[in-house]
C-alpha positions in Angstrom: 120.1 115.1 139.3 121.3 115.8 135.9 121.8 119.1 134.6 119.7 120.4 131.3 122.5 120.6 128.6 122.2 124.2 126.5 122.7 123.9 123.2 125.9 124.8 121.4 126.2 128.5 120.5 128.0 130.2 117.0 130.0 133.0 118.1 128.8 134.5 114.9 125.4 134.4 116.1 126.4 135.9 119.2 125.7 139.7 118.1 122.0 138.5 116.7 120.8 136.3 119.8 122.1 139.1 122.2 119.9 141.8 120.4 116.9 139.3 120.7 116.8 139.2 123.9 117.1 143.0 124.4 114.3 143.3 122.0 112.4 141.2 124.2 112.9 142.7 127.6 111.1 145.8 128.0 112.3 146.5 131.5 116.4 145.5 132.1 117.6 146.1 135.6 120.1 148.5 136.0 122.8 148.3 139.0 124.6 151.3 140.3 127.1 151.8 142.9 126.1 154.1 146.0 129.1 154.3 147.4 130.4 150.7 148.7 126.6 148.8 148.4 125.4 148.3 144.9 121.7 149.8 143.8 119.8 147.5 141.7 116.4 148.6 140.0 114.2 148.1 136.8 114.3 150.8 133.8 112.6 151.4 130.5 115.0 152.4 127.9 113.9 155.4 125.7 116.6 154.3 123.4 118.5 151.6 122.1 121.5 151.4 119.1 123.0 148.3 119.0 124.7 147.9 122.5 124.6 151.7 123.2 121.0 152.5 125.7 119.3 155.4 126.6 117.7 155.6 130.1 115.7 158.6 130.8 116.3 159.3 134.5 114.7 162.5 136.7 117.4 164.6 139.0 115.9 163.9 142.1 115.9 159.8 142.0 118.4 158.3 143.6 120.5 157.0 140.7 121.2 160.4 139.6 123.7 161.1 142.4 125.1 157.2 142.4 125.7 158.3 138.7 127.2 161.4 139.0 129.7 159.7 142.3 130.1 156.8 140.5 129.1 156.5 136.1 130.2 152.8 135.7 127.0 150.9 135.5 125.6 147.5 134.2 122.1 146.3 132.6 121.0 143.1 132.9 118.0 142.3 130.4 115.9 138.7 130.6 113.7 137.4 127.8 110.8 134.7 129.1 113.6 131.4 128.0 115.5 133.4 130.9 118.3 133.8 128.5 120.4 136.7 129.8 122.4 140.0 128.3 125.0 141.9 130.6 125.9 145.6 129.2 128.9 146.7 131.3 129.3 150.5 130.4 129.8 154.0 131.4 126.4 156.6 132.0 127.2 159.5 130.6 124.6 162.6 130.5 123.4 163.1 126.3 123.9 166.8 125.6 123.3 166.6 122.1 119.9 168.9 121.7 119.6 166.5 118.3 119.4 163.7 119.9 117.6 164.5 122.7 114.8 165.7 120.4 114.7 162.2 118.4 114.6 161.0 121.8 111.7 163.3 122.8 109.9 162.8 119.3 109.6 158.9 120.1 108.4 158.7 123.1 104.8 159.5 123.7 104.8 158.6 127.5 107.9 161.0 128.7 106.4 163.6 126.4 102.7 163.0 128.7 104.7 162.8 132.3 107.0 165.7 131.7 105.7 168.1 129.5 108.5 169.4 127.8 111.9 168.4 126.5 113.2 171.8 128.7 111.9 170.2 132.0 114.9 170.7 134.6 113.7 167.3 136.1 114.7 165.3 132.9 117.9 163.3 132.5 118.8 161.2 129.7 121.3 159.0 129.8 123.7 157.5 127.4 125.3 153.9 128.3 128.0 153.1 126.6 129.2 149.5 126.5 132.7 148.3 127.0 131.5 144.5 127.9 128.8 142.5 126.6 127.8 139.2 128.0 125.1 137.0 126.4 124.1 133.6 129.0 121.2 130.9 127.7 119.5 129.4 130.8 120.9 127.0 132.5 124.2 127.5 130.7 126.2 128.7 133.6 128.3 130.4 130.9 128.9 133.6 129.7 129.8 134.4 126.2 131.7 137.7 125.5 130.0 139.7 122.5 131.8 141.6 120.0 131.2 144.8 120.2 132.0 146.4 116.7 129.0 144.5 114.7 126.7 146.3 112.8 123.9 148.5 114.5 121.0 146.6 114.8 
């Protein structure tokens, strides 16, 4: 059985195609470590700058204390041509009152389920990229993208 041949990809275009397919995937799976057996589950990002995503996360899930053992994560989106994006990064908890308000501001639904940006339940987390894979289907390939483009 032959194998369907992807087609050739510009590296220039790597940055552009990546943020497609992040665009289309509304719910990326995010894996965590709990202590040797990896945690894999489905997230909505309240935020996204380029390669840099915002989870919003409650203290008592789970995840919270894989994060705080463990902050080196990975998100794995998938658009409906099961082309693929891997963000490697780092969770880090967003302090910043300024940007957890702009957060806040655009996001109707947290605003409904928790009331108020004060809520002690509410996390929000920052994932910052150090690796960023883009795959097309059936490639069996992974193409390392830049990570100083532009902000999309």
């Amino acid at each position: 059985m032959n194998q369907p041949a992807p087609e050739p990809i510009d590296p220039e275009k790597l940055p552009e195609l990546a943020a497609e397919v992040i665009q289309k995937d509304r719910f990326p799976y995010l894996a965590s470590i709990d202590g040797d057996q990896p945690r894999v589950r489905p997230v909505s990002p309240v935020r996204t700058d380029g390669f840099t995503v915002y989870v919003a996360n409650l203290r008592s899930y789970h995840k919270t204390a894989e994060i705080a053992a463990n902050p080196n994560v990975e998100l794995c989106y998938l658009d409906e041509g099961h082309d693929q994006v891997r963000i490697t990064g780092v969770a880090e908890i967003v302090e910043d009152r300024t940007l957890l308000q702009e957060i806040w501001d655009a996001n109707p639904l947290m605003r409904q389920y928790l009331g108020s940006l004060d809520n002690p339940q509410l996390i929000i987390y920052c994932i910052w990229p150090s690796k960023v894979r883009f795959m097309r289907e059936w490639a069996l390939e992974y193409h390392d993208v830049p990570l100083s483009q532009p902000e999309f």
